[in-house]
C-alpha positions in Angstrom: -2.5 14.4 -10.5 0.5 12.3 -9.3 3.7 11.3 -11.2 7.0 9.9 -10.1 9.4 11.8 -10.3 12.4 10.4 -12.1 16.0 11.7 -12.4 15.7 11.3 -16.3 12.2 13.1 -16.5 13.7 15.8 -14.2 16.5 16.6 -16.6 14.4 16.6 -19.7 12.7 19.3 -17.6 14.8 21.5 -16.3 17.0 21.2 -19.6 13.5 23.1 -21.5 13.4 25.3 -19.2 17.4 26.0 -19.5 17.0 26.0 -23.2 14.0 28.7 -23.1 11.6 26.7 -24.6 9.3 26.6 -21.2 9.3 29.1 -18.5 8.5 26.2 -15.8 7.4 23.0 -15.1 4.0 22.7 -16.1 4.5 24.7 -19.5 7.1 21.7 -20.2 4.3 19.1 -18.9 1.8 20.9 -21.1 3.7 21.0 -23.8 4.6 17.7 -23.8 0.9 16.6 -23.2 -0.4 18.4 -26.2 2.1 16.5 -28.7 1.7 13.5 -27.6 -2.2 14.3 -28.0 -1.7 15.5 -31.5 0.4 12.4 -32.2 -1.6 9.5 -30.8 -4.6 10.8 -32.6 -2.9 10.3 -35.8 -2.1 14.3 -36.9 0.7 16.7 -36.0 0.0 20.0 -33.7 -1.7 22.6 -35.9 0.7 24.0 -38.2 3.1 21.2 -37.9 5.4 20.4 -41.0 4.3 16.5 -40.0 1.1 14.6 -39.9 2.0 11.2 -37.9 4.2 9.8 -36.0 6.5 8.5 -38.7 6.7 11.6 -40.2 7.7 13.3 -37.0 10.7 10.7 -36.6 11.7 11.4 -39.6 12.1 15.0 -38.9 13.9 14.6 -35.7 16.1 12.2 -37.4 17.3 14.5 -39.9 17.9 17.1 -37.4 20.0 15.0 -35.3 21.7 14.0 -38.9 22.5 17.6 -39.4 24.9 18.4 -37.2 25.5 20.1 -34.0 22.7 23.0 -33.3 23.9 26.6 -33.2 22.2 29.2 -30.9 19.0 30.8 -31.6 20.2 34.8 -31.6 17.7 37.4 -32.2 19.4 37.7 -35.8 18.5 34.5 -36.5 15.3 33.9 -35.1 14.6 37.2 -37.0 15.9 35.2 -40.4 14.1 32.2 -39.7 10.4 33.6 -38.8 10.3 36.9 -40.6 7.5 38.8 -40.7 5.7 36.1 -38.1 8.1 38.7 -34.9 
């Protein structure tokens, strides 16, 4: 499988893997392969909060809307998911 590689795409990349939400590039590339999956058939990933594209916007939307993001510490990643750790 080929690609071109693109400053822009590179940054997105290396800025999930900066961010911890992928430990390397094809965990980013799969990642971002299975949402756009999800969305182009119509339905969010399994367990999303959204069902469409649309939906998803919104969502991102009123993140963006809420302000700056604060860091994910083990406090609060133990508030938001709970028993799910």
């Amino acid at each position: 499988m080929a690609y071109t590689k693109t400053s822009h795409y590179d940054a997105i990349i290396h800025r999930q893997i900066r961010l911890g939400r992928a430990s390397n590039k094809t965990e980013v590339i799969h990642q971002a392969l299975t949402l756009l999956d999800a969305l182009t058939r119509g339905k969010g990933p399994d367990g999303a909060t959204f069902t469409n594209a649309d939906e998803l916007e919104d969502l991102l939307l009123a993140g963006y809307a809420s302000g700056p993001a604060t860091p994910m510490t083990p406090a609060r990643k133990a508030k938001i998911f709970g028993a799910l750790l």
